[in-house]
C-alpha positions as CSV (number, residue, x, y, z in Angstrom):
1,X,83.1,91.7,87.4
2,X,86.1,92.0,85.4
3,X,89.1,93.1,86.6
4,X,91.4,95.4,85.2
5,X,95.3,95.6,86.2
6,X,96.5,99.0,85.0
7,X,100.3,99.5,84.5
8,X,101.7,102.6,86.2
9,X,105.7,102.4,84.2
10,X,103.7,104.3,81.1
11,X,104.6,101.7,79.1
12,X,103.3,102.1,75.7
13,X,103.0,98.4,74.6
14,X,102.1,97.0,78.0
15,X,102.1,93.1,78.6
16,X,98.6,91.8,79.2
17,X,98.0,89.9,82.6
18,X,95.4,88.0,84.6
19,X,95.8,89.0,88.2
20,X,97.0,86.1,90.4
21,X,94.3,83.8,92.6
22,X,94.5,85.3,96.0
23,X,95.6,83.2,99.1
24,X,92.5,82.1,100.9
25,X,95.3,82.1,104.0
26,X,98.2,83.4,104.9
27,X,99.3,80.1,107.3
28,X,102.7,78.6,106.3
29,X,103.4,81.7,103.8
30,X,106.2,84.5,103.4
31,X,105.0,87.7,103.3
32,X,107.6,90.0,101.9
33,X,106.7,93.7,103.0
34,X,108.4,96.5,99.8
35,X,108.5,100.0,101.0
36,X,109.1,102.4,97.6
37,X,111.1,104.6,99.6
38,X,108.1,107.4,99.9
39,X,108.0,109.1,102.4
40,X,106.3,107.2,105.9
41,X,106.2,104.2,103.7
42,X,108.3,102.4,106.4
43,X,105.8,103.4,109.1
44,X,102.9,101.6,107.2
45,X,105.2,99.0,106.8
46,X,106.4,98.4,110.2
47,X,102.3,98.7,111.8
48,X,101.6,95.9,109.1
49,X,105.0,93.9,110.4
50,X,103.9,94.0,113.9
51,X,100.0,92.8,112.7
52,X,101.1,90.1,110.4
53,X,104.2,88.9,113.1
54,X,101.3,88.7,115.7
55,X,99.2,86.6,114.1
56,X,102.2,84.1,113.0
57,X,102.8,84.9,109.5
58,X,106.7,85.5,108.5
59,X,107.6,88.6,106.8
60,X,110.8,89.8,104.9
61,X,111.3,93.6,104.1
62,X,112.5,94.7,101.2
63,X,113.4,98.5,100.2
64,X,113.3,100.1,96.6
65,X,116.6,102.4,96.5
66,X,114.3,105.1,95.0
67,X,110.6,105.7,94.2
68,X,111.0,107.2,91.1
69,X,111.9,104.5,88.9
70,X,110.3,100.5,89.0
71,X,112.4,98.3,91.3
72,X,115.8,97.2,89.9
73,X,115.5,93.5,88.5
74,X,117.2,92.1,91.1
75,X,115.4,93.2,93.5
76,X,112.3,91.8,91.7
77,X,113.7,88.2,91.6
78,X,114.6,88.5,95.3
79,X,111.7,88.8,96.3
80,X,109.7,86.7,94.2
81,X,111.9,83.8,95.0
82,X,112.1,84.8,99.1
83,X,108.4,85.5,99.6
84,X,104.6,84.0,98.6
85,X,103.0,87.2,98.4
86,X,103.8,90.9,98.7
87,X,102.3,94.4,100.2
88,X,103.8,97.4,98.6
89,X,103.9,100.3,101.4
90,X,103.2,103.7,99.3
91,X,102.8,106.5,101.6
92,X,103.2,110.7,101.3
């Protein structure tokens, strides 16, 4: 199967990507933990926290300023450079 990664920004000439190989563990990785500033997001976030802190994995949080617009660059290259992989907490 095929997978298809969809672009939510409504770009109209969107950049064409393979999604990433998946980690077949997370032992010795940084998980960084985005909350998009919806509402609850943080409460999804911080359950997920405690999981992923109990089993030994290292986490950094990370918080859009808004939800309605993508994450500011900076932002983006904080966390790619801080963390392995990331969950993106969307809640309502």
């Amino acid at each position: 199967m095929n997978a298809v990664l969809l672009d939510p920004t409504g770009e109209c000439d969107p950049v064409q990507r393979s999604p990433l190989a998946k980690p077949a563990t997370l032992a010795g990785l940084t998980v960084g933990l985005l909350d998009i500033s919806k509402a609850r997001g943080d409460v999804f976030l911080d359950r997920l926290d405690e999981m992923f802190k109990a089993r030994g994995v290292v986490t950094r949080r990370y918080k859009k300023p808004t939800f309605a617009r993508p994450a500011p660059i900076s932002l983006v290259q904080e966390i790619a450079s801080q963390c392995d992989v990331v969950v993106e907490g969307l809640a309502d």
